[in-house]
N, C-alpha and C positions, 0 to 999 in steps of 0.2 A: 905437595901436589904433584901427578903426575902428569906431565904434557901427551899428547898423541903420539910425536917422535918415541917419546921415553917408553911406550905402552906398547909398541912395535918393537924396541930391542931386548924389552924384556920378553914379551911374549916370545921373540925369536929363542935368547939366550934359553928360557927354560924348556922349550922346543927340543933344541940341539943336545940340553944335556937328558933330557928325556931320551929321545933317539939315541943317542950314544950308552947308556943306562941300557936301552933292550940289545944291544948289539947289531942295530943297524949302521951301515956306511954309503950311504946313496952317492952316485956320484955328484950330485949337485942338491946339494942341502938347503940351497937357500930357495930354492925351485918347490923342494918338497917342505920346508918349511912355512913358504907361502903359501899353498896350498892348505895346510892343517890351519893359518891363523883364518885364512875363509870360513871355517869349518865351526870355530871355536862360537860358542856362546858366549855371545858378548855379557849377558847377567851374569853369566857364571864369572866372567873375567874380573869383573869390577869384584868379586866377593873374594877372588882368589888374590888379586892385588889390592885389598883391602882398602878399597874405594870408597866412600862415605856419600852421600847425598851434596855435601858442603864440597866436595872435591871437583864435583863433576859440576855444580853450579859455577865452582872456579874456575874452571877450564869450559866453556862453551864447545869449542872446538871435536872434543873427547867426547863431550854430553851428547854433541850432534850425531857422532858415528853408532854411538851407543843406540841414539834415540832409531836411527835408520835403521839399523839392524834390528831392532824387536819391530819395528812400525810393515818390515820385509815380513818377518816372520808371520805375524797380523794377514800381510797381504795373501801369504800362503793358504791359510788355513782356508780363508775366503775362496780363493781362486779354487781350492780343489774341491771344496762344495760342491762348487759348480763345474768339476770336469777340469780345469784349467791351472795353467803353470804360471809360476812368477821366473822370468829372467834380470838379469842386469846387462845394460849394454853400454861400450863402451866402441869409439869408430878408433883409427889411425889418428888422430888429429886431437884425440884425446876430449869430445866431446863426450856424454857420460848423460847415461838415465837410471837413477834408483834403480826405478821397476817397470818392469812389463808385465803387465796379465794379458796373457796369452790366452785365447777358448779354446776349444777343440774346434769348432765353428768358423773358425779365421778372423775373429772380432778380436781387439786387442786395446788395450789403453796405456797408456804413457804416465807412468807418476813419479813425480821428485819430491821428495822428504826434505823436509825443513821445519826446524824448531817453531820458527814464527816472527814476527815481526816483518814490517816493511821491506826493509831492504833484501832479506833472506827473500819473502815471498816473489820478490821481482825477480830478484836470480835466477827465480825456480821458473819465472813464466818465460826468461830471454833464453832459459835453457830448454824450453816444451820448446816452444815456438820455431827455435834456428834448427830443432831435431824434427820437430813435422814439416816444417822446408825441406829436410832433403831426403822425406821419401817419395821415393818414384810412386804417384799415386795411378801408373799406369801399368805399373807389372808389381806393384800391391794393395792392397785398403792402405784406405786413410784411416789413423786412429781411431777408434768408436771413442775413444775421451781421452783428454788432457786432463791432469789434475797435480794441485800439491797438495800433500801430507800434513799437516802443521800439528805442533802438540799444544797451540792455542786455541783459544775462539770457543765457543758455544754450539753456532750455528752455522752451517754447510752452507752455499752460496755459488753461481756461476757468473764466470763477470761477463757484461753481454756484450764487450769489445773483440773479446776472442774467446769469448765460449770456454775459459779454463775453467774448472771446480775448484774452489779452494776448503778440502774438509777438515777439520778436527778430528784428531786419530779417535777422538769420543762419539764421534757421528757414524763411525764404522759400525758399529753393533746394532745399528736403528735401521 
């Protein structure tokens, strides 16, 4: 089983000897290797490191990054239906939001990706919540929605203490 550490120094390793293989010498490699591992499809990763179903149920961790990254991908196709871009944001302080959909309109929504379960979902709402704290709702909008991502559940739902969505990546297509 591969850990997430492990999935990072490989990716890097076979990165470097790739670059190095074309004749590149950047002066900082691990700069521009970071950048290519952004890049990578994560489907494609799991098939290229010969990742099984059973691997990624054993590592959670791994399954989670995987699961964000296609559930991103999702968010894209959406967002530009409609004109609109998905970002990631991340401040100094290292607090952190999956995704942003962005309008062309200035309407925007905040969403964090999580497997599922309790504890995860609460993460995800102490992590909406302390990020819609600190924007200035006077020199921007307030988020048009909070929401988490889950790859649980049935059915879509908003909780009426704070107004977060909680959908299943299955509710997206409806």
């Amino acid at each position: 089983m591969i850990h997430c550490d492990e999935l990072e120094q490989i990716t890097r390793r076979q990165l470097r000897s790739r670059i190095g293989q074309l004749g590149f010498e950047p002066q900082n490699l691990t700069h521009t290797i970071s950048l290519l591992i952004t890049r990578i499809t994560h489907l494609f990763a799991t098939a290229a490191l010969g990742l099984v179903p059973a691997d990624l149920m054993n590592d959670l961790k791994t399954m989670g990054f995987f699961f964000e990254a296609m559930c991103v991908r999702d968010l894209r196709v959406f967002a530009e239906a409609l004109n609109g871009k998905v970002y990631h944001y991340r401040d100094k302080s290292g607090l952190e939001c999956d995704a942003v959909v962005h309008l062309r309109n200035g309407q925007y929504g905040l969403i964090e990706v999580k497997l599922g379960g309790e504890t995860l979902i609460n993460e995800g709402i102490e992590t909406l919540t302390s990020l819609a704290k600190q924007i200035d709702t006077t020199r921007m909008k307030a988020p048009a929605f909070k929401m988490i991502l889950t790859a649980t559940g049935e059915h879509a739902y908003r909780r009426p203490e704070d107004g977060i969505y909680i959908v299943p990546i299955g509710c997206l297509k409806q």
